[in-house]
N, C-alpha and C positions, 0 to 999 in steps of 0.2 A: 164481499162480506167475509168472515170468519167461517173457520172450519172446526164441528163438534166432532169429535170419536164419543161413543157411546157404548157402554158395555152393559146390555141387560143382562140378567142374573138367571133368567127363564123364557121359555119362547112366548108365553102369556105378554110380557112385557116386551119382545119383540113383537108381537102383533100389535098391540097398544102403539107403540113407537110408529110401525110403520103406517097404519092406518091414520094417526096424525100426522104425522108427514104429508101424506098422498092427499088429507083433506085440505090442508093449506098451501097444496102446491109445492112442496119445498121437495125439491133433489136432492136423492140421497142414491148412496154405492152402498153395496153389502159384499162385506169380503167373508168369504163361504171358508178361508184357510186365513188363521191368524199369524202363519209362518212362509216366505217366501218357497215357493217350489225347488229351486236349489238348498236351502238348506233343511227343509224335509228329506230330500237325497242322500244327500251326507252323512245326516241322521243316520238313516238306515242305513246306510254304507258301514257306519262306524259301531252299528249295534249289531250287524253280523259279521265283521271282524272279531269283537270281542266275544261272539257264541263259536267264531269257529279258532278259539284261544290267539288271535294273533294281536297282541299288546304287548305292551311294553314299561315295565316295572322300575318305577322310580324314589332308589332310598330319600326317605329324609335329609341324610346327608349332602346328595348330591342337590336338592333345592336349595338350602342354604348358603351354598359355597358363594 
């Protein structure tokens, strides 16, 4: 069969969701992180670089070229 993603708006409507689900029997995965664990890393890697000033400053000019 086909695969839904689903995106409730509140956990009311995740409970809604999954308790249909579980009553008709249908399999479902709950991904607890909408962002793979290596680029959560990075993330953070990249947002304490930039608190501990290490960046890199780029003119306008030099994008253009």
């Amino acid at each position: 069969m086909g695969t839904l993603i689903v995106h409730p708006e509140n956990k009311e409507q995740l409970s809604a969701l999954k308790a249909f689900m579980k009553a008709f029997n249908i399999s479902f995965e709950e991904n607890k992180q909408p962002y793979k664990t290596e680029f959560v890393e990075k993330m953070k890697i990249s947002k304490q670089q930039a608190a501990d000033g290490k960046t890199v400053k780029v003119s306008l000019d030099d994008i253009w070229k």
